[in-house]
C-alpha positions in Angstrom: 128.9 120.7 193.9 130.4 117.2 193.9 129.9 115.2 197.1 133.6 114.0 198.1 134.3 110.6 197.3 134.5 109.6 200.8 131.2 109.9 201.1 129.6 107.1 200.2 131.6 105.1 203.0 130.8 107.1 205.7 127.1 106.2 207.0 124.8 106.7 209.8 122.4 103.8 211.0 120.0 105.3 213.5 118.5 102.0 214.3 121.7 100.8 216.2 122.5 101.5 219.6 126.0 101.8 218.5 127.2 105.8 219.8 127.2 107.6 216.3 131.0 109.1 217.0 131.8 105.3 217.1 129.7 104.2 213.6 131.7 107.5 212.1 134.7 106.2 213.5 134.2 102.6 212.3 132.9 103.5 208.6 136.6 105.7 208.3 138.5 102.1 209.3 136.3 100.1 207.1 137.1 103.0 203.6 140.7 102.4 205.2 141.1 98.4 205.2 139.0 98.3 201.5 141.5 101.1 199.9 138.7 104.2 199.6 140.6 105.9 202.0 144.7 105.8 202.0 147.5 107.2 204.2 147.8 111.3 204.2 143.9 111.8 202.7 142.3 114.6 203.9 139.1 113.8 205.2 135.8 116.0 205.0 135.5 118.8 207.3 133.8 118.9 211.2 131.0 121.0 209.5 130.5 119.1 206.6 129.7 115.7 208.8 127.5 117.5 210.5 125.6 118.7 208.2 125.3 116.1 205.9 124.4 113.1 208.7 122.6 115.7 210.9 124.6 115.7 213.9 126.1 117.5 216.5 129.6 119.0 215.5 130.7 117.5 219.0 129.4 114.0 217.8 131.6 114.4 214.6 134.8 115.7 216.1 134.8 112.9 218.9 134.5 110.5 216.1 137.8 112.1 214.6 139.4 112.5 218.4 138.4 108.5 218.7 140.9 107.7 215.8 143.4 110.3 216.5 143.9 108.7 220.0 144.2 105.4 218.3 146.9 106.8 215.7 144.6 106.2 212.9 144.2 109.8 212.0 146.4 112.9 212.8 145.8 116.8 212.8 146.6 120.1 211.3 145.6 123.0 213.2 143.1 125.1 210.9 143.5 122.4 208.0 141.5 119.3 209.8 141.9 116.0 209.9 143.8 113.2 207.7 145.0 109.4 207.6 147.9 109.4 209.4 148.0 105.5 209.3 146.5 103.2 206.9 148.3 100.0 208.1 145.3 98.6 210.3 145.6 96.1 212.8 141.9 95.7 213.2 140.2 92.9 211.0 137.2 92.1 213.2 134.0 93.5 212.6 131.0 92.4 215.6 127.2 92.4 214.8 126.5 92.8 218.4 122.8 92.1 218.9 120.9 92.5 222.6 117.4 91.8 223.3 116.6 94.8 225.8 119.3 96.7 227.7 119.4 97.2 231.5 121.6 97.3 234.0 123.3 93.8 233.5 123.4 93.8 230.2 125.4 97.0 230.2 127.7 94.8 231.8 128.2 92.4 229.3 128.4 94.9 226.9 131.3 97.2 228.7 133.5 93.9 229.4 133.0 92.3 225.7 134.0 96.1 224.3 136.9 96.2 226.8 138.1 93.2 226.1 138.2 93.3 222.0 139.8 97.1 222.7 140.6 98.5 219.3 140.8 95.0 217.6 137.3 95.4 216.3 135.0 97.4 215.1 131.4 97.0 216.9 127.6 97.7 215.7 125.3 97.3 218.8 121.6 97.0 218.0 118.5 96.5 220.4 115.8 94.3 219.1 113.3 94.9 222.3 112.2 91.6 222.1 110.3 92.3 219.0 111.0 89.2 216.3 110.2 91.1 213.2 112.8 93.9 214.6 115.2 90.6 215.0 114.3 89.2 211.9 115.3 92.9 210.0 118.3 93.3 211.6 119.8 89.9 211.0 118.4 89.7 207.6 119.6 93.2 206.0 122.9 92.8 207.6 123.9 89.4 207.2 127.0 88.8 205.2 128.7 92.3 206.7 130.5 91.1 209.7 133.1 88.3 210.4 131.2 87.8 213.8 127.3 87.8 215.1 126.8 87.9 218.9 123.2 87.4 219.9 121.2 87.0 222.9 118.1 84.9 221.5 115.2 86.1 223.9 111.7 86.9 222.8 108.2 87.2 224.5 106.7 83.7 222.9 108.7 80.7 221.7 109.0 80.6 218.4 110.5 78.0 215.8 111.0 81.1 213.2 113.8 82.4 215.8 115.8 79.0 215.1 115.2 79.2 211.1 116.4 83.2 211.0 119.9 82.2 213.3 120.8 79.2 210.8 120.9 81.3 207.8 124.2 83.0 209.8 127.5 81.0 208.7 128.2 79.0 211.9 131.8 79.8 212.0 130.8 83.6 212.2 127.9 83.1 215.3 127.8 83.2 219.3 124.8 82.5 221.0 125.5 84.5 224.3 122.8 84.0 227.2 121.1 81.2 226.1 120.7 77.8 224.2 118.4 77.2 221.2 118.3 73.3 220.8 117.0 73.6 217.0 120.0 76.1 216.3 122.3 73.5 214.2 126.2 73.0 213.2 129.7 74.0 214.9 129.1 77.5 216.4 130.4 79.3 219.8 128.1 79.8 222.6 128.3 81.7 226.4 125.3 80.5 228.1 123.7 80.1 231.1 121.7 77.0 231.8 118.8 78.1 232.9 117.4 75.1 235.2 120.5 73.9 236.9 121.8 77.6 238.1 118.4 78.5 240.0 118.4 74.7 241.2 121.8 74.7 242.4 121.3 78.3 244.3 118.1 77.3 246.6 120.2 74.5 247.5 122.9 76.7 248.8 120.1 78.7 250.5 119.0 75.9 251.9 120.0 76.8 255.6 118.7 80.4 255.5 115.0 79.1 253.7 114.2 76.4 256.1 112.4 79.2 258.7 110.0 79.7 255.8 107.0 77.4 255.0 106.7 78.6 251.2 108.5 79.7 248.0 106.7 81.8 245.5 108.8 83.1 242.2 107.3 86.1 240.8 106.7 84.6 237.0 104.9 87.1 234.6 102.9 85.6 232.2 103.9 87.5 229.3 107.7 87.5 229.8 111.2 87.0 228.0 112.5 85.0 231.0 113.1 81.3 230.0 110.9 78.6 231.1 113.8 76.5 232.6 114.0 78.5 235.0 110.6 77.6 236.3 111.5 73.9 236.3 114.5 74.2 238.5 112.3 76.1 241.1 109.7 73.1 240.8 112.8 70.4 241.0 113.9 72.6 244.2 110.6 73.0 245.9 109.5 69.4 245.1 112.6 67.7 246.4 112.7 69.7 249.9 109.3 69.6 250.3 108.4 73.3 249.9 105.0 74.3 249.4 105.3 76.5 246.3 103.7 78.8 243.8 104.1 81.0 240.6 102.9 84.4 241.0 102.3 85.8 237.6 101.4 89.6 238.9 102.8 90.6 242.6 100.3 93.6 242.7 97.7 91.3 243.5 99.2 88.7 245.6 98.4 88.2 249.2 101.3 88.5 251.3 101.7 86.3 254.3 104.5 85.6 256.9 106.9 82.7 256.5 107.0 83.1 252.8 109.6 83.5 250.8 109.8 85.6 247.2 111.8 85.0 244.3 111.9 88.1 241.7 112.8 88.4 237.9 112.2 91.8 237.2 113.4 95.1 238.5 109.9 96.9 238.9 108.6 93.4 240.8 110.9 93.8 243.3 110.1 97.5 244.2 106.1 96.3 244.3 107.5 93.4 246.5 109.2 95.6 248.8 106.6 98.3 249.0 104.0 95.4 249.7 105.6 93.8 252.4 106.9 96.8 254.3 102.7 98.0 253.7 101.8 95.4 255.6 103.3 95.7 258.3 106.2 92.7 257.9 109.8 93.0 257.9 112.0 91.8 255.3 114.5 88.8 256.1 112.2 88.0 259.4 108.6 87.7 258.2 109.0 87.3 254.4 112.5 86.3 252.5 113.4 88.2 249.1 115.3 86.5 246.7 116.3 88.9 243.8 117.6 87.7 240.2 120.5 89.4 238.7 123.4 91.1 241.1 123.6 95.2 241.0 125.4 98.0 243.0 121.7 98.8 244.5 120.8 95.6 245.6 124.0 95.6 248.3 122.4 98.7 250.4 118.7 98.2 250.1 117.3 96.9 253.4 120.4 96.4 254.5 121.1 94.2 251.5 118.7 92.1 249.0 120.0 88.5 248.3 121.1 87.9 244.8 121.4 84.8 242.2 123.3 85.7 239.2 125.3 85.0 236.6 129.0 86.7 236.5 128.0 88.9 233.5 131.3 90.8 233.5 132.7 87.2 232.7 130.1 86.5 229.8 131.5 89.6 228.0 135.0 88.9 228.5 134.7 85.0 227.6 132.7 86.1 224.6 135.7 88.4 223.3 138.0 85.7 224.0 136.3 83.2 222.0 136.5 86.1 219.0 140.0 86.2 219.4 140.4 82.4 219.4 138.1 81.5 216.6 136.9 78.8 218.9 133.6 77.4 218.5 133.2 75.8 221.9 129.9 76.1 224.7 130.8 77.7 227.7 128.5 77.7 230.8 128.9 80.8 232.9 128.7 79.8 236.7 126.1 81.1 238.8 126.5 82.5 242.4 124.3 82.8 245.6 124.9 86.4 247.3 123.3 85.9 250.7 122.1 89.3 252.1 119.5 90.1 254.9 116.8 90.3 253.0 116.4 86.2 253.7 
């Protein structure tokens, strides 16, 4: 039996992190805008997706429900679904590509969706800080989208990562996060700079860090986390006349009174906590805790763990915007002390 034309539009990429109702959905806008799908079609049957992608039949139908609520498609009770409007609106198609995804980033992804709404289609992908994942992605894609949004981190530096974002036309790329200096020609970027925002939150800490002696900023050796940020902890430290330290595992730190911790990463802060509470010291009156990155949690634990962040809900929404605008300008997203009484 002949496979219906349709067909060979619709496709399922089980590498992305894009929800598969959403790929189906977007793969029936894209047969629309190119003409290989037009108004009053029928399209294939609830069944027939899922059997021929292997999904659930829920998967499939909320897929259909997506563009029904849209007014792309409409119904027929016991005939299915059809094209119920092929004039489209939406001419934006995202390559959305994240390094890891955690609490924060979920975030950034939520407000850059919201704000596009239904004037793009999105494909999300996860690259894990792997560079050959990177590298596949952006390679075997490239040439798809009208836009590539990627958050350049990775595990070791490397010159490669520079090469592989050049080959993207610059008019269609936004760097969000972070720079790359040897990333070249006119392109958008949402950044945050690194040095200057850790820098310029110690100093507004200042008041609450002068009953400690030392600062130690829990560093892992093998980490995504950008080395600038290490250098505006040394500028700080240096210039107020901290003693100081980098602490590449917290596991085996000794932990003393009248220090103070900075944390990167989630699980370093629960060892942190568990640590000092082990040993007899209080949080906020023996030892400070400085956490990076602001979540829900980090309001009610110990009464309140004191944050440095970014605004990441305004990184995805300034990203959208500067999709919308065609704009190809570098935007520094402000940073922001929370002071808590965990220091």
């Amino acid at each position: 039996m002949k496979q219906p034309e349709i067909f060979k539009y619709l496709n399922i990429d089980y590498y992305s992190a894009t929800p598969k109702y959403l790929q189906l959905a977007n793969c029936i806008m894209k047969a629309i805008a190119e003409g290989g799908l037009k108004e009053n079609d029928v399209l294939p049957s609830i069944n027939e997706l899922s059997f021929e992608f292997d999904i659930s039949r829920d998967t499939a139908e909320k897929g259909y429900k997506h563009l029904k609520k849209t007014g792309v498609l409409g119904s027929v009770p016991g005939k299915g679904y059809f094209v119920k409007n092929a004039e489209l609106n939406q001419k934006l198609k995202v390559f959305l590509l994240f390094n890891k995804l955690s609490p924060h980033k979920k975030i950034i992804y939520d407000s850059f969706v919201a704000s596009l709404g239904d004037m793009a289609a999105i494909d999300f992908y996860i690259y894990n800080n792997d560079f050959i994942f990177f590298k596949k992605l952006i390679t075997e894609r490239k040439g798809d989208y009208t836009h590539y949004v990627i958050i350049p981190h990775f595990m070791e530096a490397s010159e490669n990562v520079s090469e592989i974002i050049n080959t993207i036309p610059k008019e269609k790329l936004v760097l969000l996060d972070k720079l790359l200096p040897r990333v070249t020609g006119n392109y958008a970027a949402v950044y945050e700079n690194f040095e200057e925002d850790i820098y310029n939150a110690l100093v507004q800490a200042n008041d609450k860090l002068s009953k400690y002696n030392t600062i130690k900023i829990i560093f892992p050796e093998y980490t995504y986390h950008p080395k600038e940020i290490l250098e505006g902890f040394y500028r700080y430290c240096q210039q107020y006349a901290f003693n100081y330290k980098v602490v590449n595992d917290i596991a085996e730190e000794p932990i003393q009174k009248g220090e103070v911790y900075i944390n990167l990463m989630e699980n370093d802060l629960v060892i942190l906590i568990e640590r000092i509470l082990a040993a007899g010291l209080k949080v906020g009156k023996d030892v400070g805790v400085i956490s990076y990155n602001e979540t829900p949690l980090k309001k009610i634990i110990l009464n309140g763990i004191t944050t440095i962040s970014t605004d990441f809900q305004m990184m995805g929404e300034k990203t959208a915007q500067m999709i919308l605008d065609q704009s190809t300008e570098h935007t520094a997203i402000p940073f922001y002390l929370t002071l808590r009484a965990s220091l």
